[in-house]
Each structure stands twice: as C-alpha cells, then as structure tokens.
C-alpha positions, 0 to 999 in steps of 0.5 A: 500500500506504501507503493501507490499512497502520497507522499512516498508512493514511488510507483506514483512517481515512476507513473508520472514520469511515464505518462506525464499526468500530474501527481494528484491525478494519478493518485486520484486514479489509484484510489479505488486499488487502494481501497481494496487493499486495505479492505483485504487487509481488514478481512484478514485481520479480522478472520485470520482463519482465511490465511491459516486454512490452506497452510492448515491443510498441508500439515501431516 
C-alpha cells in the first residue's frame, strides 16, 4: 500500500514520469486499488482463519 499512497508512493512517481499526468491525478486514479487493499487487509485481520486454512491443510 506504501507503493501507490502520497507522499512516498514511488510507483506514483515512476507513473508520472511515464505518462506525464500530474501527481494528484494519478493518485486520484489509484484510489479505488487502494481501497481494496486495505479492505483485504481488514478481512484478514479480522478472520485470520482465511490465511491459516490452506497452510492448515498441508500439515501431516
């Protein structure tokens, strides 16, 4: 998430340098990836058991 978030989101600056948008536009534009980051972040937090049931799965 440190990638694509103002004010050290170096992907940000890579794609400004590439497209020749402005910085807040492209951040603007990443918002909605963001966004599902985090929630995938909150669901994990909130039901680790999603992470640990393949690995579970695995054991002998």
């Amino acid at each position: 998430m440190a990638q694509i978030t103002p004010p050290v989101g170096f992907n940000l600056f890579v794609l400004q340098g590439m497209t020749g948008k402005d910085l807040l536009y492209i951040a603007r534009v990443t918002l909605p990836m963001f966004f599902l980051m985090v929630a995938a972040v909150l669901i994990i937090y909130f039901v680790p058991q999603l992470v640990t049931w393949l690995p579970q799965q695995m054991a002998p």
